[in-house]
C-alpha angles and dihedrals in degrees: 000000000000091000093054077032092067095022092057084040089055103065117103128244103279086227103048123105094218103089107217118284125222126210120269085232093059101035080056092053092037085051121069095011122149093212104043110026081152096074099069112128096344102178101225097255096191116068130179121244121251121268073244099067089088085071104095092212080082095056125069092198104049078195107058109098114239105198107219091254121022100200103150130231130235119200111198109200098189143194138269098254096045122132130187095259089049088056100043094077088061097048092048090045085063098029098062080046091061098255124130126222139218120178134207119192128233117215137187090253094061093051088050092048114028092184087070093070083071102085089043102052090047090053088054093054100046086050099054085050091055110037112025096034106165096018125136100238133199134187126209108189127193134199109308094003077088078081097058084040096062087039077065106045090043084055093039085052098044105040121055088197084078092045089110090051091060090042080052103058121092108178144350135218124210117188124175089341113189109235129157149050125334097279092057092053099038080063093054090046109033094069091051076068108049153346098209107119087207097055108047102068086060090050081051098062099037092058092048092061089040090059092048086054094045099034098134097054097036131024081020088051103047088045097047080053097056089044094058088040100050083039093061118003125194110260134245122078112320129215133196133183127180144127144254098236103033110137093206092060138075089211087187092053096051087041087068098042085057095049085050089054098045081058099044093035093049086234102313094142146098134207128198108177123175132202094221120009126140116254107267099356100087089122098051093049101024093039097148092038090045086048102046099058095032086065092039081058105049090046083063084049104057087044095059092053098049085051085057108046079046108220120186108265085229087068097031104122098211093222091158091068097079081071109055 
């Protein structure tokens, strides 16, 4: 609660001129290290609003709510083989924008049974509910975290009670989702098993037949989700990443989920598709490319919200500038 505490307390006014300013101390650890060479002087996109904002003359709808802080809130729904260092970079990426992160973890046992995903999806909403009520949201979903994704928007769609939660989201990130047959999953899964070369054929082959015996609760399941989800997508600026040759991807299949939200979103998305990339480690190996368009998003992000509050455009900061 101290560390949101400061961090909340450390974003600039959203009308001042001065960007933030980050320690000496950090810009020097941010600088010059191995694991995060993308955080070199990273403008804080993200700024709080003045203790001022609560003067309607500000507002062109009285009635819109402006919560007293409007930090936004990243949820990284992240993959099987994920460990702490992995996610880190992502949470630093946000972070030095003024976002703040919360993580949910992704298991075998999810990607085996995708129903399992449920419960979690519904404690993360309530907690979002509870805790984070009024605050911009994005999602930035990886690989098979697609799974726990379309657990939330089933339970966005079906329950009025998370209503609040949808009018609060603002954009959404996919990198290297999982979406296809059963071959394509068992190679997303599979891995988050073993290593073992020599096992892994014979995994292969195991969860194919599985999925053929519990086709209803499982590969049925996962595809009903993506369909909700590409037939009414939450709103705000949308960004994908994948790669040609990626094994754990139809990439047919997502293709045509993008042309449909091109459609849906007027345009309010962004692609970045590589030839050869590694599933789920664009940013490691693309980090300029990944960067780039990651910044060029949120700029469209910030944007959008600053279209919905509706703030006069004689008080709109163009923050997103320093990105164009």
């Amino acid at each position: 609660m101290l560390r949101f505490r400061n961090l909340a307390f450390g974003w600039t006014n959203w009308f001042r001129r001065q960007p933030t300013i980050i320690p000496r101390e950090e810009r020097i650890h941010m600088d010059h290290s191995s694991q995060s060479p993308h955080l070199k002087k990273v403008p804080n996109t993200w700024h709080r609003f003045a203790e001022q904002v609560s003067d309607n003359s500000l507002i062109t709808n009285p009635r819109v709510e402006v919560p007293q802080y409007t930090a936004p809130l990243c949820i990284l729904l992240t993959w099987i083989t994920a460990k702490p260092r992995h996610v880190e970079k992502y949470k630093q990426m946000y972070e030095s924008r003024g976002v703040s992160v919360k993580e949910v973890k992704f298991g075998v046992w999810n990607a085996v049974w995708p129903k399992s995903t449920i419960p979690i999806a519904e404690t993360l909403l309530e907690d979002l509910l509870s805790e984070h009520k009024g605050r911009p949201l994005l999602f930035h979903v990886f690989s098979g975290g697609l799974c726990t994704f379309q657990s939330v928007v089933r339970l966005v769609q079906q329950k009025s009670r998370y209503g609040p939660i949808r009018d609060n989201i603002c954009g959404q990130v996919f990198d290297s989702v999982t979406i296809g047959d059963a071959q394509i999953y068992s190679e997303g899964v599979i891995p988050g098993m073993t290593s073992s070369p020599i096992l892994q054929p014979i995994l292969r082959f195991i969860y194919k037949y599985y999925v053929i015996l519990t086709y209803k609760h499982t590969l049925n399941y996962m595809n009903k989700g993506v369909k909700m989800l590409e037939a009414d997508p939450f709103q705000g600026p949308t960004l994908f990443y994948y790669s040609k040759n990626d094994n754990a991807i139809d990439t047919k299949a997502l293709g045509e989920l993008i042309d449909n939200w091109k459609v849906i979103k007027n345009g309010d998305l962004l692609v970045k598709m590589w030839e050869d990339s590694p599933h789920v480690q664009h940013l490691r190996y693309n980090t300029d490319d990944y960067i780039s368009f990651f910044d060029s998003y949120l700029a469209k992000v910030v944007k959008f919200y600053d279209k919905k509050v509706g703030l006069k455009p004689s008080t709109r900061k163009t923050i997103a500038n320093q990105y164009e």
